[in-house]
C-alpha positions as CSV (number, residue, x, y, z in Angstrom):
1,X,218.6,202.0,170.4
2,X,215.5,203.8,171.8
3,X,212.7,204.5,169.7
4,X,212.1,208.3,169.1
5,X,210.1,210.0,171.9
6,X,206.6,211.1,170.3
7,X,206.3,215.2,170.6
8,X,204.5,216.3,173.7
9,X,201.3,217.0,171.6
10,X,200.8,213.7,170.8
11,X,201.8,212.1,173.9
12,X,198.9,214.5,176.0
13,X,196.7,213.4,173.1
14,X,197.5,209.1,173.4
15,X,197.3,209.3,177.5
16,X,193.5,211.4,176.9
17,X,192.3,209.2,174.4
18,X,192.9,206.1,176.5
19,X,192.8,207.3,180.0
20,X,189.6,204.7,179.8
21,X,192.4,201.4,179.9
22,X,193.9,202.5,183.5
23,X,189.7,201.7,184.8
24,X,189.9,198.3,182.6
25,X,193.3,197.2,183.9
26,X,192.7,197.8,187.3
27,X,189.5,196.5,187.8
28,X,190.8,193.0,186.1
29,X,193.9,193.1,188.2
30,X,191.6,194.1,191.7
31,X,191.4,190.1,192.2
32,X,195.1,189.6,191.9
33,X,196.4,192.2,194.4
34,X,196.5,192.1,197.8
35,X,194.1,193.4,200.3
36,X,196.4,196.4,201.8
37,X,197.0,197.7,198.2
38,X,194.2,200.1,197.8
39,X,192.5,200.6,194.3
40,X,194.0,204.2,194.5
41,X,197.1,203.1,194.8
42,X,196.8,201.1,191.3
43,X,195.3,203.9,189.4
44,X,198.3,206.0,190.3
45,X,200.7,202.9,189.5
46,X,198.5,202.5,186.3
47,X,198.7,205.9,185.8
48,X,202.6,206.2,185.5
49,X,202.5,203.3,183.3
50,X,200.1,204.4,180.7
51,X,202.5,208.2,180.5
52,X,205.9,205.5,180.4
53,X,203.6,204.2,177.4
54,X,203.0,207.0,175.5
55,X,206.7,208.0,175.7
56,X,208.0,204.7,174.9
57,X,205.7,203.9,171.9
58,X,207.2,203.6,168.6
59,X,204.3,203.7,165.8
60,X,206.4,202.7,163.2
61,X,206.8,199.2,164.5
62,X,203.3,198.6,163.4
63,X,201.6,197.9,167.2
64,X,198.5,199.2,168.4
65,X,198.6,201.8,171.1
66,X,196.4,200.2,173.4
67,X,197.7,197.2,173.4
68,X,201.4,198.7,174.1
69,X,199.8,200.5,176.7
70,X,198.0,197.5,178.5
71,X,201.4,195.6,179.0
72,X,203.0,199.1,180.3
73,X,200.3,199.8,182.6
74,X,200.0,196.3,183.9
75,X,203.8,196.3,184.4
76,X,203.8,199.4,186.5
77,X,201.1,198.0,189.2
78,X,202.8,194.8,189.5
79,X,206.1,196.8,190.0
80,X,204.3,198.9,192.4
81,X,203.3,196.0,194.9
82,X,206.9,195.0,194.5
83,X,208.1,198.3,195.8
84,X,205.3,197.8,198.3
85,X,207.3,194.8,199.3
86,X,204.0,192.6,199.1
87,X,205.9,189.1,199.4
88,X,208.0,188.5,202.2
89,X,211.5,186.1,202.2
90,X,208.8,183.5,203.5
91,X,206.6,183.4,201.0
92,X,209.1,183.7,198.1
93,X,210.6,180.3,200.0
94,X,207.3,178.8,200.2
95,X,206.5,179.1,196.0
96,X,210.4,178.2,195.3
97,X,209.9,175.0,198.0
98,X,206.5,174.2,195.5
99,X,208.3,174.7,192.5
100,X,211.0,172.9,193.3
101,X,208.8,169.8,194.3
102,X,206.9,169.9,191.3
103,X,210.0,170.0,189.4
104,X,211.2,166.8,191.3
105,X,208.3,164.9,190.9
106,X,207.4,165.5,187.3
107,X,211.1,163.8,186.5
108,X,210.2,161.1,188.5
109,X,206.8,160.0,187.3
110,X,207.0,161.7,184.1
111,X,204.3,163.8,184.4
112,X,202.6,166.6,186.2
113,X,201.6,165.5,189.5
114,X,197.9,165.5,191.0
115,X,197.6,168.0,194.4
116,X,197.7,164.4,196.3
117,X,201.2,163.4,195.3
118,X,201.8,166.8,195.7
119,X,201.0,167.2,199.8
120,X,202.5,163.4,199.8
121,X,206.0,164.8,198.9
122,X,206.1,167.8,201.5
123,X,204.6,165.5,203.7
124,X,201.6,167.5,204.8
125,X,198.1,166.8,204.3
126,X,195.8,167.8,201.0
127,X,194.1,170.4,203.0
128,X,197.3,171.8,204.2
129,X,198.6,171.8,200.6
130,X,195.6,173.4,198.8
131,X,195.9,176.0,202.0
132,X,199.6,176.4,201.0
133,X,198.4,177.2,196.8
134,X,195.9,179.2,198.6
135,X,198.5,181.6,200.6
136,X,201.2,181.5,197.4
137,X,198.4,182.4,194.7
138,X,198.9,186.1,194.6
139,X,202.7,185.4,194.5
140,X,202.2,183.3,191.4
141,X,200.6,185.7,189.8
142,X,203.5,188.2,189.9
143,X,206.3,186.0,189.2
144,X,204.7,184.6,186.2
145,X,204.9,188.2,184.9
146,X,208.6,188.0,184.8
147,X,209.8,188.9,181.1
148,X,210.6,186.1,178.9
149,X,213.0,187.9,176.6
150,X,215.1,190.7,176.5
151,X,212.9,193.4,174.2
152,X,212.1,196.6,175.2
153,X,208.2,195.5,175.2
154,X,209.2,192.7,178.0
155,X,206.3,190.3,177.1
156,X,206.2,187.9,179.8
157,X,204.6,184.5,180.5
158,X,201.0,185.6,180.7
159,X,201.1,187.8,178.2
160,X,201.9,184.7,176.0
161,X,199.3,183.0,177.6
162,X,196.4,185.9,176.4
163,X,198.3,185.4,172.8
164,X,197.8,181.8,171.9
165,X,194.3,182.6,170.4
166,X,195.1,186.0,168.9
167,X,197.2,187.8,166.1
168,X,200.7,188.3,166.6
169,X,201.7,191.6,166.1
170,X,204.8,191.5,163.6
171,X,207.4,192.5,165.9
172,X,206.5,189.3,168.2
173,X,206.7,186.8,165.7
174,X,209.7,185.2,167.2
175,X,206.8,184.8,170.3
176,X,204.9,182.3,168.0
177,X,206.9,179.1,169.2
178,X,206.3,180.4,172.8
179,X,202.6,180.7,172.2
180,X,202.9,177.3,170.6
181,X,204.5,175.5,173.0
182,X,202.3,177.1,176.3
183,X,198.9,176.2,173.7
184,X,200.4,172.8,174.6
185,X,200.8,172.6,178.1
186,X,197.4,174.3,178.3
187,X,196.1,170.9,176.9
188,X,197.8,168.6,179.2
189,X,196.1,170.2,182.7
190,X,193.4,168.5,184.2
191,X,190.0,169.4,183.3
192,X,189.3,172.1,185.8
193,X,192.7,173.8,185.9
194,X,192.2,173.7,182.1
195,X,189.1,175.5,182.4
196,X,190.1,178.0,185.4
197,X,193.2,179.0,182.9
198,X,190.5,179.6,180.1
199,X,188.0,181.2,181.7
200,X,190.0,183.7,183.7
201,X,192.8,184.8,180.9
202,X,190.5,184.2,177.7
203,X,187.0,185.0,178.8
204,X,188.1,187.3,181.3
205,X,185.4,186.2,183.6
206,X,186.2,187.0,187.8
207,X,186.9,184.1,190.0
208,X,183.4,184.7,191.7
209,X,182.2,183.6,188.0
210,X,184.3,181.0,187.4
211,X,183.5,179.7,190.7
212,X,179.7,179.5,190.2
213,X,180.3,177.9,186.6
214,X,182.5,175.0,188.4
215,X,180.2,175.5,191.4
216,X,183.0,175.5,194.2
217,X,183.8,177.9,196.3
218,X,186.0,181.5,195.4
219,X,188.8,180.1,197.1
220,X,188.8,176.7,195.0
221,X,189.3,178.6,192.1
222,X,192.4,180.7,193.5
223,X,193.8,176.9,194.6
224,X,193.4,175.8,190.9
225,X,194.5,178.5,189.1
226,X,197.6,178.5,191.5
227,X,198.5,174.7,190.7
228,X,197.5,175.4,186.5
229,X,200.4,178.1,186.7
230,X,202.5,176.0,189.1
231,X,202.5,173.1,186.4
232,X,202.9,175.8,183.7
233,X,205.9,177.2,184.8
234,X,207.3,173.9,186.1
235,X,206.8,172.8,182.2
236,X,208.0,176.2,180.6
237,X,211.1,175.5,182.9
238,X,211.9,172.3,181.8
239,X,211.5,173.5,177.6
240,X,214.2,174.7,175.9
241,X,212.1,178.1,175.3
242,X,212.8,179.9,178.9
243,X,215.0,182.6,179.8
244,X,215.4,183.1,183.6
């Protein structure tokens, strides 16, 4: 069942007040889109999102506007570069082949696998391999927004991942054990992938800061945070908690 719209009055007054959050989203989503999607084209994405939020949201569920809002906004770019047709067949190929060696692998030795055990399995160098995180990075992004359940909120994977540290709304308590569990696997990358995954989704720093905290380069960062969610989603796979 739908929650009730909001009148009108209060819809205009809840996309005024927080017109502000379409400026926030979009610049922390700028490093995660591609080059031929202008920033014009997110703010009017962003735009459609935070008016689908103010119809959508339901006060009496106890949730704070804004933070309704931020999932609904985000949503609508990412759907945007979808329609945009960003990925093409290749590329999709190119994260399932990754995947799918990861997946392999970690049954084998029991573990994640290191980048070098990685290139060993495709049979391609480790500079061809951090190239190949390098092109699929973007693409990782955006499928690890898929949702993980079926509410009408849609929280996804990354949206778990900004949780583990923060209250649960009540309506997403049954996301606790997902928060858990990705808390977890959070502990178990290596060092710098750790970090990469903390300082980008908890600290909220860009990858131009991250990189001169690590001191490598920009593009070393995208290749880490590519393998962290790589092995995060090859470990959410493999737990009884996913929903395809």
């Amino acid at each position: 069942m739908l929650p009730p719209v909001p009148p009108l009055d209060d819809r205009s007054q809840l996309i005024r007040d927080n017109m502000s959050l379409i400026e926030l989203v979009v610049q922390r989503m700028i490093p995660q889109v591609p080059s031929f999607m202008t920033k014009e084209d997110m703010v009017s994405a962003a735009m459609v999102g935070l008016v689908d939020a103010a119809n959508r949201f339901d006060p009496g569920k106890g949730a704070k506007f804004k933070t309704f809002a931020e999932y609904r906004v985000r949503g609508a770019i990412f759907d945007e570069m979808r329609r945009l047709d960003w990925f093409s067949r290749t590329m999709r190929d190119k994260q399932n082949l990754l995947t799918q060696t990861m997946l392999r692998l970690e049954h084998g030795l029991g573990r994640s696998p290191d980048e070098l055990e990685m290139a060993a399995a495709l049979d391609i160098s480790l500079e061809e391999y951090q190239n190949l995180l390098t092109e699929v990075s973007h693409l990782g992004c955006v499928s690890l927004h898929e949702t993980l359940d079926h509410t009408e909120e849609g929280r996804s994977f990354l949206d778990n991942l900004e949780d583990i540290s923060g209250a649960i709304p009540n309506e997403l308590i049954e996301q606790s054990e997902m928060s858990r569990l990705l808390a977890e696997l959070i502990e178990e990358l290596a060092e710098k992938e750790r970090l990469v995954v903390a300082l980008y989704y908890y600290e909220e720093l860009t990858q131009k800061e991250i990189a001169e905290i690590l001191e490598v380069s920009e593009g070393r960062v995208s290749q880490l945070h590519s393998q962290a969610l790589l092995k995060l989603r090859v470990k959410l796979i493999n737990s009884d908690l996913y929903e395809p």
